[in-house]
C-alpha positions in Angstrom: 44.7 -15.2 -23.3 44.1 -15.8 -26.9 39.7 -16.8 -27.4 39.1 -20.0 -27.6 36.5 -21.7 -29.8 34.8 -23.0 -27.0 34.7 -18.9 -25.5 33.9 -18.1 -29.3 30.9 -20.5 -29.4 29.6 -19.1 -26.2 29.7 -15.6 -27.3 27.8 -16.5 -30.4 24.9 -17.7 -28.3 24.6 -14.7 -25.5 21.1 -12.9 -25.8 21.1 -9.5 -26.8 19.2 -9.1 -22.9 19.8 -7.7 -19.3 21.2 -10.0 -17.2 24.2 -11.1 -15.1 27.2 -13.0 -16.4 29.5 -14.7 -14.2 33.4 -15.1 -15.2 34.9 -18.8 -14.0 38.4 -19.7 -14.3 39.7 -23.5 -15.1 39.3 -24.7 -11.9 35.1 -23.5 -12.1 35.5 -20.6 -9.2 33.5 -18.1 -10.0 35.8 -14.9 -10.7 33.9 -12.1 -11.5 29.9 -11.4 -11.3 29.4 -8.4 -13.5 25.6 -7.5 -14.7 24.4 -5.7 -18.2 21.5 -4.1 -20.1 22.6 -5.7 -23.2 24.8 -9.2 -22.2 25.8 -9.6 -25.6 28.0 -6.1 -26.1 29.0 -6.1 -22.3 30.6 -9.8 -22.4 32.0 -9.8 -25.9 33.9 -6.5 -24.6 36.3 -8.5 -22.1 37.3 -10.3 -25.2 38.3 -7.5 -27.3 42.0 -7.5 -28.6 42.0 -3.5 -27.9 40.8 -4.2 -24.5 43.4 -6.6 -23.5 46.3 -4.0 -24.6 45.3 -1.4 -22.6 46.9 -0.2 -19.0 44.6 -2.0 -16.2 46.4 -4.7 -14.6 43.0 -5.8 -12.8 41.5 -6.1 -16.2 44.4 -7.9 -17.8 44.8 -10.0 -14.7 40.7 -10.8 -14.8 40.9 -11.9 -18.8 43.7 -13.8 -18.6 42.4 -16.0 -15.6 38.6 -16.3 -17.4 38.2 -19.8 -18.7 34.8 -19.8 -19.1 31.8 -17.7 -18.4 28.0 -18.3 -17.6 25.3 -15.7 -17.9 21.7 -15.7 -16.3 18.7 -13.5 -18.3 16.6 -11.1 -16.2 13.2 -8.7 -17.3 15.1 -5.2 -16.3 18.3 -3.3 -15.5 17.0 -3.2 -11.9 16.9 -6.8 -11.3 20.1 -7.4 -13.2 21.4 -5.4 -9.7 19.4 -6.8 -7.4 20.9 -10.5 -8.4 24.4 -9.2 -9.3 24.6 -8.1 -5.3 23.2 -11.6 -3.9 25.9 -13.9 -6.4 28.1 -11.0 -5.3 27.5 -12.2 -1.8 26.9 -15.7 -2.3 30.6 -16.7 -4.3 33.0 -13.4 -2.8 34.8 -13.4 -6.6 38.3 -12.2 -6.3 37.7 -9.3 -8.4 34.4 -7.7 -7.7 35.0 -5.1 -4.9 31.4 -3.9 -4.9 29.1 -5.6 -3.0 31.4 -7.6 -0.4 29.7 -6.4 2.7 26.9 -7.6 4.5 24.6 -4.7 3.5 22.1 -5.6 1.8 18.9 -4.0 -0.8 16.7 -2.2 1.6 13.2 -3.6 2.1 9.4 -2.0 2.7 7.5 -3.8 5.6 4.5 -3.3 7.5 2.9 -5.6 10.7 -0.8 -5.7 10.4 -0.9 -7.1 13.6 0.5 -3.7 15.3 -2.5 -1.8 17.2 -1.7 0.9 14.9 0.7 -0.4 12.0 3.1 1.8 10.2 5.3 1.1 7.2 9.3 0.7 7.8 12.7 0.1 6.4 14.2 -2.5 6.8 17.0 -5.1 5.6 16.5 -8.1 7.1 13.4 -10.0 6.2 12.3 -12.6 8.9 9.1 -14.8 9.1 7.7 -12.5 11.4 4.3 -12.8 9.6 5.2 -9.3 8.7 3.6 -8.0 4.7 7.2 -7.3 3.0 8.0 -5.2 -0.6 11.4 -5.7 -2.2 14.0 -5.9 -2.3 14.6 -2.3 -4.0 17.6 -1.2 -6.3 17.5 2.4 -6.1 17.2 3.1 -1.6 16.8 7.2 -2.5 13.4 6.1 -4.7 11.6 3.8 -2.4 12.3 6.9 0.4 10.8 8.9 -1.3 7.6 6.9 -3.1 7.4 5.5 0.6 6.8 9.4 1.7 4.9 10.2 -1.3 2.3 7.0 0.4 2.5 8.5 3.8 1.0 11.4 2.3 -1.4 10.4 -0.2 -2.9 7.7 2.2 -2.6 9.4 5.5 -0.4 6.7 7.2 1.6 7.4 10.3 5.3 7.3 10.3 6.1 8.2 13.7 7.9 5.7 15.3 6.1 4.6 18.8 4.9 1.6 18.7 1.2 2.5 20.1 1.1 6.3 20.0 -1.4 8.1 22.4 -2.3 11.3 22.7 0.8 12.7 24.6 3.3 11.8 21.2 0.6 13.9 19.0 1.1 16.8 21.0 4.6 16.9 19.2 3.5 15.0 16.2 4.5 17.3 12.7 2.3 14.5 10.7 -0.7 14.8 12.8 -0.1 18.7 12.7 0.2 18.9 8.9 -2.6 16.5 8.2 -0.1 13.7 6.6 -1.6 11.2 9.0 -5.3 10.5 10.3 -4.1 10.7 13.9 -5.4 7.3 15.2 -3.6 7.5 18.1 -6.7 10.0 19.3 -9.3 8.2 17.7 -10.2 10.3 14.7 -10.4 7.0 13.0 -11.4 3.9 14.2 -9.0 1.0 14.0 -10.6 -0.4 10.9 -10.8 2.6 9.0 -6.9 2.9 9.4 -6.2 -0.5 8.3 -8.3 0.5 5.2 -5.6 3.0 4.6 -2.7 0.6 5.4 -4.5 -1.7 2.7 -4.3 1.1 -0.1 -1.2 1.2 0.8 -0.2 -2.3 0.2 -2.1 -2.4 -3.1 0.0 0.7 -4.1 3.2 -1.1 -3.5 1.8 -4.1 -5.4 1.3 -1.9 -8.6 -2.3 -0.5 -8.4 -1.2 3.1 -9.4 -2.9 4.3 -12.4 -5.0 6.5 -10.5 -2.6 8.2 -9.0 -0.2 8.3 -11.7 -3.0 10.4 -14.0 -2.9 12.7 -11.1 0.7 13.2 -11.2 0.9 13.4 -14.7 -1.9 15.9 -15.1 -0.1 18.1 -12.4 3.2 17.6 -13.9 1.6 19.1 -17.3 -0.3 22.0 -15.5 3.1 23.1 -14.1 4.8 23.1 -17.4 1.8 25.1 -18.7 2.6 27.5 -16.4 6.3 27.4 -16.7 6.8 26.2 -13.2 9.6 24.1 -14.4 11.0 23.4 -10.9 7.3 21.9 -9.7 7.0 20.0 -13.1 10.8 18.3 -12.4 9.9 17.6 -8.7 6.2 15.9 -10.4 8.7 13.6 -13.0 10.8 12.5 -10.3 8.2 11.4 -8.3 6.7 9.4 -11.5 10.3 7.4 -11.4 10.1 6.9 -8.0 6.8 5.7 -7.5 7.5 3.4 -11.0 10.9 1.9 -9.3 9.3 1.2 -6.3 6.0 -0.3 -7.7 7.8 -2.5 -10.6 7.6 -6.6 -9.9 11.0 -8.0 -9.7 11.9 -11.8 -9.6 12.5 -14.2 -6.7 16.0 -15.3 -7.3 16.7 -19.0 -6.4 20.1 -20.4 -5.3 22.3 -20.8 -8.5 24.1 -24.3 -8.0 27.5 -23.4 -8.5 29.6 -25.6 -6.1 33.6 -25.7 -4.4 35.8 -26.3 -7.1 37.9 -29.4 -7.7 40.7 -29.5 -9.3 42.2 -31.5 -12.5 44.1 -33.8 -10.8 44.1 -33.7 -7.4 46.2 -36.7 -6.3 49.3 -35.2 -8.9 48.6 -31.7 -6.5 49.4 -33.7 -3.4 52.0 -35.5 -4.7 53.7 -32.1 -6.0 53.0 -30.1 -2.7 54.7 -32.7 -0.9 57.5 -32.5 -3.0 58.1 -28.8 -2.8 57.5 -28.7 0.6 59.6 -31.5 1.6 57.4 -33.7 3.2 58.2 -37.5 3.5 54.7 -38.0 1.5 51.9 -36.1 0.0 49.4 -34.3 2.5 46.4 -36.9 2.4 45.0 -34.5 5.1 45.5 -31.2 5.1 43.9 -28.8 7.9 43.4 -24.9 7.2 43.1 -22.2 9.4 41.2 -18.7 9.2 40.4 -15.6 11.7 37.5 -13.5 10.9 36.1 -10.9 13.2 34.5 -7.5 12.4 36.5 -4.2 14.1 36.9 -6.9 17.1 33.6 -8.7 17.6 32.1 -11.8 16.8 35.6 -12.9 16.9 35.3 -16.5 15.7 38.1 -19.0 13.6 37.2 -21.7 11.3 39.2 -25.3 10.8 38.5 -26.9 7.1 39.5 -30.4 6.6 40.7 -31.5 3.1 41.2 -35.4 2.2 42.9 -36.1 -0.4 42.4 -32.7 -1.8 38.9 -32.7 -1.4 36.7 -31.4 0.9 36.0 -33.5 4.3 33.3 -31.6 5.7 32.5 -34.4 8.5 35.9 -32.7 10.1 35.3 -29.1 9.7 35.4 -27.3 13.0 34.5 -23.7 14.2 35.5 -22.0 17.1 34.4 -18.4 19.0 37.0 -16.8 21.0 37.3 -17.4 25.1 40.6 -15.8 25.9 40.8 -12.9 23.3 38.5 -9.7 24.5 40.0 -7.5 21.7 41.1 -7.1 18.2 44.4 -9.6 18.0 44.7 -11.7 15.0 48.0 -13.2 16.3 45.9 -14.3 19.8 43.4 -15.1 17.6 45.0 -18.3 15.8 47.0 -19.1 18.8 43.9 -19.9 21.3 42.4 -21.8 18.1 45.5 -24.1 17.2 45.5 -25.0 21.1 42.0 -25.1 21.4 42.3 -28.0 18.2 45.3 -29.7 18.9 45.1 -30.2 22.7 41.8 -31.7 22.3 42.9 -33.9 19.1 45.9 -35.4 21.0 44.2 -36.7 23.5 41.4 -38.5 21.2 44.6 -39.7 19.6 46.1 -41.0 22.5 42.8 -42.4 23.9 41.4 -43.6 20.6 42.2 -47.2 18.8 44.4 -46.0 16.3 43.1 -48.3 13.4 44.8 -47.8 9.8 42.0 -49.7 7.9 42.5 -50.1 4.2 40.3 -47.4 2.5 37.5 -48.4 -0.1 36.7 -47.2 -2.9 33.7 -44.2 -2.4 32.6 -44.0 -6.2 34.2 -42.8 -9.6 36.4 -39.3 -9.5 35.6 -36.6 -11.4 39.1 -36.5 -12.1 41.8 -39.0 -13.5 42.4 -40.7 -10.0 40.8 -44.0 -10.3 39.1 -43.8 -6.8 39.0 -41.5 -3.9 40.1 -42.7 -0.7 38.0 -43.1 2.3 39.0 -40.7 5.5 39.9 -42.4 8.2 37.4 -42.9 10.9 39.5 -42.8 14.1 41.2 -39.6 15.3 44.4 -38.6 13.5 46.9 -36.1 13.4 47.6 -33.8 10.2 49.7 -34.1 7.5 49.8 -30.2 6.7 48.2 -27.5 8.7 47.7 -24.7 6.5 47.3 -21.0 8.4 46.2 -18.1 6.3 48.3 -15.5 7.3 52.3 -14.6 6.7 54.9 -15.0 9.5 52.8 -13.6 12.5 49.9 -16.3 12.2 52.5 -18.6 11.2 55.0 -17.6 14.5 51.6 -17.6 16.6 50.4 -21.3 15.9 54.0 -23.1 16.0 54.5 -21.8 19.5 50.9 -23.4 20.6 51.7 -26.0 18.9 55.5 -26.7 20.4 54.0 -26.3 24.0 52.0 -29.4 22.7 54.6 -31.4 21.9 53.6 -31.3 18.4 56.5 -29.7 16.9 56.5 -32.1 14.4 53.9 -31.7 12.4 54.1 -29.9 9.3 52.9 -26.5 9.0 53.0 -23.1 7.0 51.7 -20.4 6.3 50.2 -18.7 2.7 49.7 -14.7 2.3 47.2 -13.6 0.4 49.3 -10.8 -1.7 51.2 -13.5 -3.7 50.7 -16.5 -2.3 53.7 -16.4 -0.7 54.2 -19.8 1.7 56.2 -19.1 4.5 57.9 -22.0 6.8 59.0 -22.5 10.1 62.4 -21.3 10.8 63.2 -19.8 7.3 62.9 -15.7 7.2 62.2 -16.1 3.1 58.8 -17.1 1.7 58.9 -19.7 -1.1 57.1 -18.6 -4.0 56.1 -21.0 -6.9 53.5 -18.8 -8.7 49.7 -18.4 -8.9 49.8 -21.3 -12.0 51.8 -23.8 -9.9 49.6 -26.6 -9.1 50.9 -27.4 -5.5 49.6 -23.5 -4.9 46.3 -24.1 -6.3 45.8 -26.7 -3.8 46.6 -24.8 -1.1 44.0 -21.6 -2.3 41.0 -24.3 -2.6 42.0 -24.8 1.6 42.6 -21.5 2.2 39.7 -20.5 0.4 37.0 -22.8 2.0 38.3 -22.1 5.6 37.8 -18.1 4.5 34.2 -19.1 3.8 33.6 -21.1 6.8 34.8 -18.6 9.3 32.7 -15.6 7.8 29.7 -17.9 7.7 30.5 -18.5 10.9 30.6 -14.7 11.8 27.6 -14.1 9.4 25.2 -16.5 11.7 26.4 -14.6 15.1 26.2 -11.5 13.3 22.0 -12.5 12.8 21.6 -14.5 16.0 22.6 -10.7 17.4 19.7 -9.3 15.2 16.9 -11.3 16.3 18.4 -10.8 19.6 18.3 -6.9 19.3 14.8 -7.1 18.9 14.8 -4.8 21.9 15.7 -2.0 20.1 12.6 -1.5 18.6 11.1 -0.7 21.6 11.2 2.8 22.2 12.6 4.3 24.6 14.8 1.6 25.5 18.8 2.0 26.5 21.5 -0.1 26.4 21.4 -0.2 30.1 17.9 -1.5 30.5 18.3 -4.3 27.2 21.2 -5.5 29.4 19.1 -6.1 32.6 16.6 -7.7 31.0 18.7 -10.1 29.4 20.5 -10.4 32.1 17.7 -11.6 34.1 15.5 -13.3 31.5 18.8 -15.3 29.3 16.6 -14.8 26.0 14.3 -12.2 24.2 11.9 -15.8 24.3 12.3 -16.4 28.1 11.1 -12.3 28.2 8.1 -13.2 25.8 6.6 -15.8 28.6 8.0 -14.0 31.6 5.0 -11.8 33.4 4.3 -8.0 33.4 5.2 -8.6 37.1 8.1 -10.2 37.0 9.6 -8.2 33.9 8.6 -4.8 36.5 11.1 -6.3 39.2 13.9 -5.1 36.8 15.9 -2.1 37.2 14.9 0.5 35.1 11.0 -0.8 34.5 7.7 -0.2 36.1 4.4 -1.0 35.7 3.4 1.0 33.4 6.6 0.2 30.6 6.2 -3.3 31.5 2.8 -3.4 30.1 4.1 -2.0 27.1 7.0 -3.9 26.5 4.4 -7.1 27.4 2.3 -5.7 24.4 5.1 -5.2 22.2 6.7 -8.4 22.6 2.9 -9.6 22.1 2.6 -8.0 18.4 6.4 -9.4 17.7 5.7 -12.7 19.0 6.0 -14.4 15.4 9.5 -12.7 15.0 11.3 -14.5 17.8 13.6 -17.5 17.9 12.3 -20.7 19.0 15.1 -21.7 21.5 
C-alpha cells in the first residue's frame, strides 16, 4: 500500500514518546494494538519500503490493510504494556496474538478488615473494600518485592484465614522470624496492623529508607567481591522499583463498531450475489463460544439495514448440550430462536408500517430506515462456521417449516460462504463489499457470545468465593450451595443451620460464619 499524505502527515506529528498505537483499517476496526518506547521510530517502521519487501505474509497482510493509525502517549515502558494488554482485550484485533485470553496483570491486595490481614495475589479486583496495588507488568518482580515486604515488615503469608496456635506449630515464617506470629499473640492486633500499614506505604512509594539500605549492602558486597550477593542486592533494587512505580488509570478509549461506506450499495450487492429476491434489510448472525466445554453459551446479533439493531440481539446458554459439540451447539440455538419467533409471528399483527426517517447517515444513504416493531422473520441468517454449523442449523430449521429462509454460512480462513445444497463455497474476496458486510455480522455476534461467556465466566468467580476458605473441597462447596442457592443466602443463613450440612460442624461453621463475615463486602447483591 503505497503512504498516503494523509498517513504521511500523521507520521510527521507522532511524539518521539512511549505509548501505544493502534493500526485501523478503512472501515475504522481497530487491526493491530502494538506499544513502543519511542512511537515515532516504532510506527514510521511499518511504513518503510524495505519492510514491505521482505518475506512475512502477516506483516505484508497487516500494512496493506492499515488505513489509518491512532496512538495514545503514556509516562513509561511499563504502562505502554499494561494498556497495550487491556485495548488488546477490549477490540480482539485480527492480528495481535498476544494478549487474547482472559488473563490478566496480576494485582497486590490486602483486607484490613481480616482478624489478622495478609497480602495476596490476585487478578480480579472487586469492590470488596479490599486496599489494592496494580496492576503490575513484570508478575516475577512484584513476587519477589512482595517477599522482600514479608520480610522486612514481618507480615504473615500463610494462608489460613485466622491462624491459631496449632498452624504455627508448622509455620517456616514464624520459625524463621519472617513474621511476628500474631496468631499467638506476640503482638497485639494493632501492632500488626502497624506493620500491614508500612506495608501499604511501601507499595505506595515510601522506600528511600530502604533503598539506602540495599544500596549500601549492594556496595559492601562488591567491596568484598561477593559478586553473587551484590547481583542478588541490584535485582532486588528493580524489583522493589517496578513494583513501587505509579502507573496511570486507563479510561475506556471510545473507539466504536464500525460502519461501513455505503451500507445500502452492500445490501443491495449481497443480495445480488447471493441470489436473493431483494437485499437483506435484516440480517441475523450466529456464534458458539465455550471454553474446553463450559460456559457453553451462543449469541444472535441483529443487523438492519447493515447496521447494528441492538434492541434484537439475543443470547442463549445451552440446555441440551452437556459436552463439547459445536454442531449441537448451533442446532439447539437456531431452534431455540426460530420456534419461539414463529409463533410471535403467527400470533403477532403483522403491521408493515412505512419506516421514518431516524436522523442523517453517516453514510451517502439519505436516511436510515426504522426496524420494524412487530415480530418478523429474517431476510439472511448468517452462521459463523463452514458446512457443519451450516448442515446443523438448516436441519433445525427444516423441522420448522422454515426451509425457506435464506441462510449461509462464512468460515473464518477465507471467508469462504458456503450454501445450502452446494458442496463448493463461493468466494468473492476479503475487498468484496458484499463480504465486508457479512464480517461486521459475524464479527459483532463473535463479540456478543464471548461477552456473554466472559460474564458467566465472573458470575463463577464471585461465586467461588468458597475457595478461599481453607480447607474446603469441592464436595462440601457443593452441599452448601446446594442447600443455601447463593454464596448471599450462606452469608444470612445461621452457624446452626450452615452445621446441618454434610461435611460441617460446629466448630467449621463458626469459621466459615466469620469468614463470610470479613468477605461480606465482596458478595453479589442478588
Amino acid at each position: 500500500m503505497p503512504v498516503t499524505d494523509h498517513i504521511r502527515d500523521k507520521l510527521s506529528q507522532v511524539p518521539h514518546r512511549p505509548g501505544v498505537y493502534l493500526h485501523k483499517d478503512r472501515f475504522g476496526t481497530v487491526i493491530y494494538v502494538g506499544k513502543a518506547r519511542d512511537l515515532r521510530n516504532r510506527v514510521s517502521q511499518y511504513f518503510h519500503a524495505s519492510r514491505r519487501m521482505g518475506w512475512d505474509l502477516k506483516f505484508n497482510a497487516l500494512v496493506e490493510a492499515i488505513h489509518d493509525f491512532d496512538w495514545h502517549t503514556v509516562k513509561s515502558e511499563a504502562e505502554a504494556l499494561l494498556l497495550e494488554g487491556k485495548l488488546i482485550k477490549e477490540f480482539k484485533p485480527r492480528f495481535n496474538i498476544d494478549f487474547r485470553d482472559d488473563k490478566r496483570f496480576l494485582l497486590l491486595k490486602v483486607n484490613l478488615n481480616d482478624p489478622i490481614p495478609r497480602f495476596t495475589l490476585t487478578r480480579l479486583r472487586k469492590d470488596d473494600g479490599c486496599v489494592y496495588f496494580g496492576p503490575f507488568a513484570h508478575s516475577g518482580s512484584v513476587r519477589r518485592a512482595l517477599t522482600l515486604m514479608r520480610r522486612r515488615f514481618h507480615l504473615r503469608g500463610c494462608r489460613p484465614l485466622t491462624p491459631n496456635e496449632s498452624d504455627y506449630k508448622h509455620c517456616l515464617y514464624g520459625n524463621l522470624q519472617h513474621c511476628t506470629a500474631p496468631c499467638i499473640a506476640n503482638v497485639t492486633r494493632e501492632q500488626y496492623l502497624a506493620q500491614v500499614q508500612a506495608g501499604i506505604e511501601f507499595l505506595q512509594g515510601q522506600t528511600e529508607e530502604l533503598k539506602g539500605e540495599l544500596e549500601a549492602e549492594m556496595k559492601k558486597a562488591a567491596l568484598n567481591l561477593e559478586f553473587e550477593k551484590a547481583a542478588q542486592l541490584r535485582d532486588a533494587l528493580e524489583d522493589m522499583r517496578r513494583t513501587t512505580q505509579n502507573t496511570e488509570k486507563f479510561e475506556r478509549i471510545p473507539y466504536k463498531l464500525p460502519v461501513a461506506l455505503n451500507t445500502e450499495s452492500d445490501m443491495r450487492e449481497l443480495g445480488r450475489v447471493l441470489g436473493l429476491p431483494k437485499p437483506p434489510e435484516r440480517i441475523e448472525g450466529f456464534d458458539i463460544s465455550n471454553i474446553s466445554g463450559t460456559f457453553m453459551v451462543a449469541s444472535m446479533v441483529s443487523f438492519w439495514h447493515g447496521r447494528p439493531d441492538r434492541t434484537n440481539y439475543r443470547r442463549f446458554k445451552m440446555k441440551s448440550v452437556t459436552e463439547q459439540n459445536d454442531f449441537a451447539c448451533m442446532a439447539e440455538t437456531i431452534r431455540r430462536r426460530y420456534s419461539r419467533l414463529k409463533r410471535e409471528v403467527e400470533v403477532g399483527e403483522v403491521s408493515q408500517s412505512v419506516s421514518e426517517p431516524v436522523g442523517q447517515s453517516p453514510t451517502d444513504a439519505p436516511w436510515v430506515p426504522q426496524p420494524p416493531v412487530a415480530p418478523k422473520l429474517p431476510d439472511l441468517i448468517l452462521i459463523d462456521g463452514g458446512k457443519g454449523q451450516l448442515n446443523a442449523a438448516c436441519e433445525e430449521l427444516a423441522k420448522l417449516g422454515l426451509s425457506h429462509l435464506p441462510v449461509i454460512g462464512l468460515a473464518k480462513e477465507n471467508e469462504e460462504i458456503y450454501r445450502p445444497g452446494l458442496s463448493e463455497p463461493l468466494v468473492l474476496g476479503l475487498d468484496h463489499n458484499a463480504v465486508k458486510l457479512l464480517q461486521r455480522v459475524r464479527d459483532e455476534s463473535h463479540r456478543f457470545a464471548n461477552t456473554y461467556n466472559a460474564q458467566l465466566r465472573l458470575k463463577k468467580i464471585s461465586e467461588s468465593l468458597l475457595d478461599e476458605f481453607p480447607g474446603i473441597g469441592e464436595a462440601r462447596k457443593q452441599a452448601l450451595l446446594k442447600k443455601f442457592g447463593s454464596v448471599q443466602r450462606l452469608r444470612l443463613a445461621s452457624v446452626e443451620e450452615i452445621a446441618e450440612v454434610s461435611g460441617f460442624g460446629g466448630k467449621a461453621a463458626q469459621e466459615l460464619k466469620t469468614f463470610l463475615a470479613a468477605r461480606a463486602a465482596a458478595l453479589p447483591s442478588g
